[in-house]
Biotite code that builds the C-alpha atoms (Angstrom):
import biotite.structure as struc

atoms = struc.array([
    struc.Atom([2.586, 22.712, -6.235], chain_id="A", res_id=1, res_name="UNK", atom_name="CA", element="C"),
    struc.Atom([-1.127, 22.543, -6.006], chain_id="A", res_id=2, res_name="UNK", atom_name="CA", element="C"),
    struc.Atom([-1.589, 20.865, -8.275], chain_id="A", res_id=3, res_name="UNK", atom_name="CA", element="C"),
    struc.Atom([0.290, 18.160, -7.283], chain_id="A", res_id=4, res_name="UNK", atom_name="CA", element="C"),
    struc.Atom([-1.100, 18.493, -3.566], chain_id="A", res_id=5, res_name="UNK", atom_name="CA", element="C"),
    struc.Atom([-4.580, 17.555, -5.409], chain_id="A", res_id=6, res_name="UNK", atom_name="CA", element="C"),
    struc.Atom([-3.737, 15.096, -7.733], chain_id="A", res_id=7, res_name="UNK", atom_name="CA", element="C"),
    struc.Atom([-1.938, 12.915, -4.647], chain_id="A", res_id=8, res_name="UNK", atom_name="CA", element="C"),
    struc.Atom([-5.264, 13.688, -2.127], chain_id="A", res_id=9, res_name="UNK", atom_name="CA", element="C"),
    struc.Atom([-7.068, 11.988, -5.634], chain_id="A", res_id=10, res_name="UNK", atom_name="CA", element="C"),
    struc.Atom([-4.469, 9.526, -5.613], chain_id="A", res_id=11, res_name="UNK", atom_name="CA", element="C"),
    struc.Atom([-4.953, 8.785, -2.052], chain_id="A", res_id=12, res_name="UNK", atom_name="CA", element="C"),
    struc.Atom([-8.740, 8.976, -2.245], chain_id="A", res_id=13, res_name="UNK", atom_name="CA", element="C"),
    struc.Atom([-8.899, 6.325, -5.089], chain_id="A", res_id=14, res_name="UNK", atom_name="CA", element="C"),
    struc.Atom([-5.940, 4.563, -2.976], chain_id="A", res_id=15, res_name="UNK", atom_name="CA", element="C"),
    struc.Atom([-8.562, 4.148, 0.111], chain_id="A", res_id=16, res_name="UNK", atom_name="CA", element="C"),
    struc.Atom([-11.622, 2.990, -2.470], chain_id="A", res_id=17, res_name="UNK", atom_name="CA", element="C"),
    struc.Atom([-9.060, 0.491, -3.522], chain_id="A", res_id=18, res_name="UNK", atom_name="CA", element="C"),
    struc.Atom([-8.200, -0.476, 0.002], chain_id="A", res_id=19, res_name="UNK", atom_name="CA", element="C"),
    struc.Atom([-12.139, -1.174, 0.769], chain_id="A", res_id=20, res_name="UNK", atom_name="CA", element="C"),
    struc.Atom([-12.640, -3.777, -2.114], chain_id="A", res_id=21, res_name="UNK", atom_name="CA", element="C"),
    struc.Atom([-9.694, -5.317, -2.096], chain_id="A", res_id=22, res_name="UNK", atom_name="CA", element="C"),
    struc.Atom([-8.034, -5.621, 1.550], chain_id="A", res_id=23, res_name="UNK", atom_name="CA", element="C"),
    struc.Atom([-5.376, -8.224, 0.943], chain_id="A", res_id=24, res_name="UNK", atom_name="CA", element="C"),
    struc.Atom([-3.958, -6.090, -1.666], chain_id="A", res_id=25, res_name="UNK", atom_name="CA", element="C"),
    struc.Atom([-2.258, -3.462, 0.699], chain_id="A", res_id=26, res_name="UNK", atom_name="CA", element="C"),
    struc.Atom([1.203, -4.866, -0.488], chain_id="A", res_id=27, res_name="UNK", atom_name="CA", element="C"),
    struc.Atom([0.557, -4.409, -4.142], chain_id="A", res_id=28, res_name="UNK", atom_name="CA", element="C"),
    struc.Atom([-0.394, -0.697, -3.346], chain_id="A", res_id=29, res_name="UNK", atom_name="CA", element="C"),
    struc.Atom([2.307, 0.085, -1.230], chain_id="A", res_id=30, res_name="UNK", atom_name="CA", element="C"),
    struc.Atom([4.035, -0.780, -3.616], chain_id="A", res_id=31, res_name="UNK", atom_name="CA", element="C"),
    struc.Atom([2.233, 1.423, -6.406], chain_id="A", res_id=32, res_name="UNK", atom_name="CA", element="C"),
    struc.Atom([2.706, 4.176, -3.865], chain_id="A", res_id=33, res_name="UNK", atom_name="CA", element="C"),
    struc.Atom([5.996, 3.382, -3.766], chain_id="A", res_id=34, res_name="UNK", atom_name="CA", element="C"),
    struc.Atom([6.833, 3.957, -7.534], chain_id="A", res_id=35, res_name="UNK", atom_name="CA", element="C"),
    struc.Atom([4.720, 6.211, -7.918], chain_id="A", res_id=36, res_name="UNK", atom_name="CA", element="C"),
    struc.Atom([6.600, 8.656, -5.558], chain_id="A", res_id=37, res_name="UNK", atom_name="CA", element="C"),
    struc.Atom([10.002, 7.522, -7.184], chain_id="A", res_id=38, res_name="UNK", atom_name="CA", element="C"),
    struc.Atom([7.884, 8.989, -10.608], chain_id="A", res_id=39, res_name="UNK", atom_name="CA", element="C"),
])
C-alpha cells in the first residue's frame, strides 16, 4: 500500500515535470493517467 502511495506521488511528480515542458500535451497524459490507473 505504500508502496504504491509512493510510486503514484513519483508518478505524479514526473507527471507535473512533464506538464512544465510540454503544456499542450495535457491530453496525451490524461490519457497515460488514465491507463495507467486501469493497470
Amino acid at each position: 500500500m505504500v508502496y504504491i502511495l509512493f510510486s503514484f506521488s513519483a508518478f505524479i511528480r514526473g507527471l507535473r515535470k512533464l506538464f512544465l515542458l510540454h503544456p499542450p500535451r495535457r491530453f496525451a497524459a490524461a490519457m497515460y493517467i488514465y491507463n495507467y490507473g486501469l493497470m
